[in-house]
matplotlib code that plots the C-alpha trace (Angstrom):
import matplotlib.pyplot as plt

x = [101.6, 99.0, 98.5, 100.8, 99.3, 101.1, 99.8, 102.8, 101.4, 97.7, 99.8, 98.5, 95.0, 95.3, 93.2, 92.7, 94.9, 92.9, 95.3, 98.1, 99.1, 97.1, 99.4, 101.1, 100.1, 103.0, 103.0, 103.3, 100.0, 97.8, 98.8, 99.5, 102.2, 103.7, 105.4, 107.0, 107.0, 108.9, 112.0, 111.5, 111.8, 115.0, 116.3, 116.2, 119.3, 117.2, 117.4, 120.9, 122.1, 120.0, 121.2, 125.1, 124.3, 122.7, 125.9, 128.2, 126.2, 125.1, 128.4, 129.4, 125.9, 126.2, 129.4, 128.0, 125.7, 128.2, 130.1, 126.7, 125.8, 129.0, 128.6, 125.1, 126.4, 129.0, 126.3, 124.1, 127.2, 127.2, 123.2, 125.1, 125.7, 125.9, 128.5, 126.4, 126.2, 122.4, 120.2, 117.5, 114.4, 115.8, 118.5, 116.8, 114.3, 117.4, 118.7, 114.8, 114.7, 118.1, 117.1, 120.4, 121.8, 122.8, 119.5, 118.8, 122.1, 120.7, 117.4, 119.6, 122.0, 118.7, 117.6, 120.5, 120.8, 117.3, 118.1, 120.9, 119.2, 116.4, 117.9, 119.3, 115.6, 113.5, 115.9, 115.7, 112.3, 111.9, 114.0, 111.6, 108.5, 109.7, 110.3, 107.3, 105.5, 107.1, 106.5, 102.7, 104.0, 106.8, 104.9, 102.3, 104.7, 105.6, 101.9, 101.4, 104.8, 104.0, 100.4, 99.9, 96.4, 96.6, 99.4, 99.3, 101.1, 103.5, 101.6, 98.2, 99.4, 100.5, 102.2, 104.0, 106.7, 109.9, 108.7, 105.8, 107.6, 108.0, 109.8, 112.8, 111.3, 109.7, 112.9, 114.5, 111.8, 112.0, 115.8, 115.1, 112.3, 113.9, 117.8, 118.2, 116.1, 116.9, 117.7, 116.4, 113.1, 111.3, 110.8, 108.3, 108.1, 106.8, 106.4, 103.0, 102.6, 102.3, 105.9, 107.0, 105.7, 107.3, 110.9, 110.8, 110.1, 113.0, 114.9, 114.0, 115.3, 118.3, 119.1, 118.6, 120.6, 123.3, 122.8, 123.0, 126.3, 127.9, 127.2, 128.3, 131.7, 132.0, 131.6, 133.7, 136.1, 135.5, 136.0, 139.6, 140.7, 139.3, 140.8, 144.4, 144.9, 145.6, 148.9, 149.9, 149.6, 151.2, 154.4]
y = [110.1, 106.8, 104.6, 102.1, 98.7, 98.1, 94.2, 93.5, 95.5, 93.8, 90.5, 88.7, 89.0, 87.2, 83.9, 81.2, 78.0, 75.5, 73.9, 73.6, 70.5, 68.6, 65.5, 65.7, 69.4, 71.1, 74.4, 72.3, 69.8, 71.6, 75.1, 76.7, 78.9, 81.5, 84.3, 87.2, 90.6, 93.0, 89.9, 89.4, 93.2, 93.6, 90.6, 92.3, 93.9, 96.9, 97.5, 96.1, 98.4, 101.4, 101.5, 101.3, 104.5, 106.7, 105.6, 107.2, 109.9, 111.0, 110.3, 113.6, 113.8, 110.4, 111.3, 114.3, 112.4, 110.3, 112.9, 114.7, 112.0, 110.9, 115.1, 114.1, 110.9, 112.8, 115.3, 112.7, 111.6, 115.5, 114.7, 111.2, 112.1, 108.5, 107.3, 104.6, 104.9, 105.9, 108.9, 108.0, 109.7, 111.4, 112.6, 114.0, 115.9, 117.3, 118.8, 120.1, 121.8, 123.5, 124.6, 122.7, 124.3, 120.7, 120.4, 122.9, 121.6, 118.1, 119.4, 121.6, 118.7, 116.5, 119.1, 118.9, 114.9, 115.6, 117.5, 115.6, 112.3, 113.3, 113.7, 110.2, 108.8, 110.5, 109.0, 105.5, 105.6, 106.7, 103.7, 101.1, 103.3, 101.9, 98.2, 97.9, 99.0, 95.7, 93.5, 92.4, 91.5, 89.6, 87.4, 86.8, 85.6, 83.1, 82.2, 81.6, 79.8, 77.8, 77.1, 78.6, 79.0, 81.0, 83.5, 83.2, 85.3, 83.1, 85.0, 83.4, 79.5, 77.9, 74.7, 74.7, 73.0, 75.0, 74.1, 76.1, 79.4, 81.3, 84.6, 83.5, 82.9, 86.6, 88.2, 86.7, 87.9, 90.9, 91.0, 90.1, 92.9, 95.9, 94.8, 98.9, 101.3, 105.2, 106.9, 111.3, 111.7, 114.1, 118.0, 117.9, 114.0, 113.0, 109.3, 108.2, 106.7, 102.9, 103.7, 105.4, 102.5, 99.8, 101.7, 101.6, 97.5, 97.3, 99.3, 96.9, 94.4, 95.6, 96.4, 93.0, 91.4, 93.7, 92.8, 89.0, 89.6, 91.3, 88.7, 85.9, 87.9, 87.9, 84.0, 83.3, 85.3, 83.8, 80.3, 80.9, 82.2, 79.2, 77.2, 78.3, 79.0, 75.4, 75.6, 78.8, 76.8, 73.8, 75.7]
z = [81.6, 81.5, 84.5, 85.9, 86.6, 89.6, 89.7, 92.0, 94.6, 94.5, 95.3, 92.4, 94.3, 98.1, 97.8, 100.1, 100.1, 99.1, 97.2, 100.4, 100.4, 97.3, 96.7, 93.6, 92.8, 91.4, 88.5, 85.5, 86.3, 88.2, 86.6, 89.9, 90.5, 93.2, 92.7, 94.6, 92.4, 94.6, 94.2, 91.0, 90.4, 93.0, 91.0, 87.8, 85.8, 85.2, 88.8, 89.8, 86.6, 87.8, 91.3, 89.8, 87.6, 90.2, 92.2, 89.7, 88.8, 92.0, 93.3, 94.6, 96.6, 98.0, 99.5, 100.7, 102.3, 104.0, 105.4, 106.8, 108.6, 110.6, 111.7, 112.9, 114.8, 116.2, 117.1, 118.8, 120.9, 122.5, 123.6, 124.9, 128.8, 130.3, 127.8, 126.6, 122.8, 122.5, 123.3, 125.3, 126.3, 129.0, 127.6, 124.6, 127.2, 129.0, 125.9, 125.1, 128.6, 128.1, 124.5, 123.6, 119.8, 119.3, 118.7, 115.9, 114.2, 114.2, 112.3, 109.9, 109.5, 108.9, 106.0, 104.2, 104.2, 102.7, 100.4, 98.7, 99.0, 96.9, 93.5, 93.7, 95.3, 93.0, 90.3, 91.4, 91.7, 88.1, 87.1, 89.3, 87.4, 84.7, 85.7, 87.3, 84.2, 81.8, 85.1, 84.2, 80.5, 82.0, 84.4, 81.4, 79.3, 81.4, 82.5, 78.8, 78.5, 81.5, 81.0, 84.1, 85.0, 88.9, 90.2, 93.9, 96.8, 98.7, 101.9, 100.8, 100.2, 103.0, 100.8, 97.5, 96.2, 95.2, 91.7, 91.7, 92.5, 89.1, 90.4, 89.4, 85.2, 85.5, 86.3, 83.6, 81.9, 83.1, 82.1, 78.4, 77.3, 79.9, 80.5, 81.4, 82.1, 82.2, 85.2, 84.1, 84.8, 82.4, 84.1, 86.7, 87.0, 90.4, 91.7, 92.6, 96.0, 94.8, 92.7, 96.5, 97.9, 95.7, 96.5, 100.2, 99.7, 97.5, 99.8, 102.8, 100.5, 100.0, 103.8, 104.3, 101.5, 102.7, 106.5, 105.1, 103.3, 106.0, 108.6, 106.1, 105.5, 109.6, 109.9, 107.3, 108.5, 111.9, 110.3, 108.5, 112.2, 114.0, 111.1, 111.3, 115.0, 115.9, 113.1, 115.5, 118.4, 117.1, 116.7]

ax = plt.figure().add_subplot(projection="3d")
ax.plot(x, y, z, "-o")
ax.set_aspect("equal")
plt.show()
């Protein structure tokens, strides 16, 4: 199998900002231009589509999953003597002393979450393989689009207008020349560390879009309540 280019993970090559702040600069004049690859990868179809496969496909192991680990929560709460919904450092040396089984079921049960996650991982990982490998084609087609003359990492630029950021024009890139990628790695495929790498970024990603979500569902469901309760009281 060639070599990936992983150009996302060099961050377009950190450079200093000396164009923070130039008054008028923006991507179209002075041909600089931002981008985030990781995003712009996360954004993609490819990926969104990937993720909805291995879903289905692995659906029998995800749930698996799911049941494994409310058995290791409620495993933690016997290691849980205070009542106080964590296992401290105390505790956990308490149940080391006594050579607690709990323990040896929590590793087991720790092997076995293991070992059903990684048929789904080491297919997602194969899918973002294969993103990542159209990603430097994607952002160059819309350098040459552009005119764009440097890619910099948001990290390394400590000024640009929204205007400048082109992760948004790679994706869709991205979504044009790989709409889908496949999700069955060929026998004996392993990912390489930068490919490993790149998936626990995504990953990180996701968390956090989800954490957002969740909390946006809670205040939105704490505005209709605040919203309505005066027409209770007023009755």
């Amino acid at each position: 199998m060639k070599s990936t280019k992983f150009m996302l993970l060099a961050a377009a090559v950190a450079a200093p900002a000396v164009f923070a702040g130039v008054p008028g600069a923006n991507a179209q004049v002075a041909g600089i231009a931002t981008a985030q690859p990781t995003l712009a990868i996360a954004r993609s179809k490819a990926f969104s589509t990937a993720n909805q496969q291995i879903t289905t496909t692995y659906k029998a192991s995800l749930d698996q999953i799911e049941g494994k680990r409310k058995s290791r929560q409620a495993l933690l709460a016997q290691l849980d003597t205070n009542n106080d919904k964590q296992v401290d450092d105390a505790e956990l040396k308490k149940a080391q002393d006594s050579k607690s089984p709990v323990l040896t079921q929590l590793d087991q049960t720790d092997q076995q979450i293991q070992q059903l996650t990684e048929p789904a991982m080491k297919a997602q990982a194969y899918a973002i393989e294969q993103i990542a490998q159209k990603y430097e084609a994607a952002q160059q087609q819309v350098i040459t689009s552009k005119k764009i003359n440097f890619v910099l990492s948001p990290d390394s630029v400590m000024y640009a207008p929204e205007a400048a950021d082109i992760t948004d024009q790679i994706t869709a890139q991205l979504d044009q020349t790989a709409p889908t990628v496949a999700i069955t790695p060929p026998a004996n495929w392993q990912p390489s560390r930068q490919v490993q790498q790149l998936q626990q970024q995504l990953q990180q990603i996701q968390q956090i879009a989800a954490l957002q979500a969740a909390q946006q569902a809670r205040q939105a469901a704490g505005s209709t309540t605040t919203t309505t309760q005066p027409a209770q009281n007023s009755r």
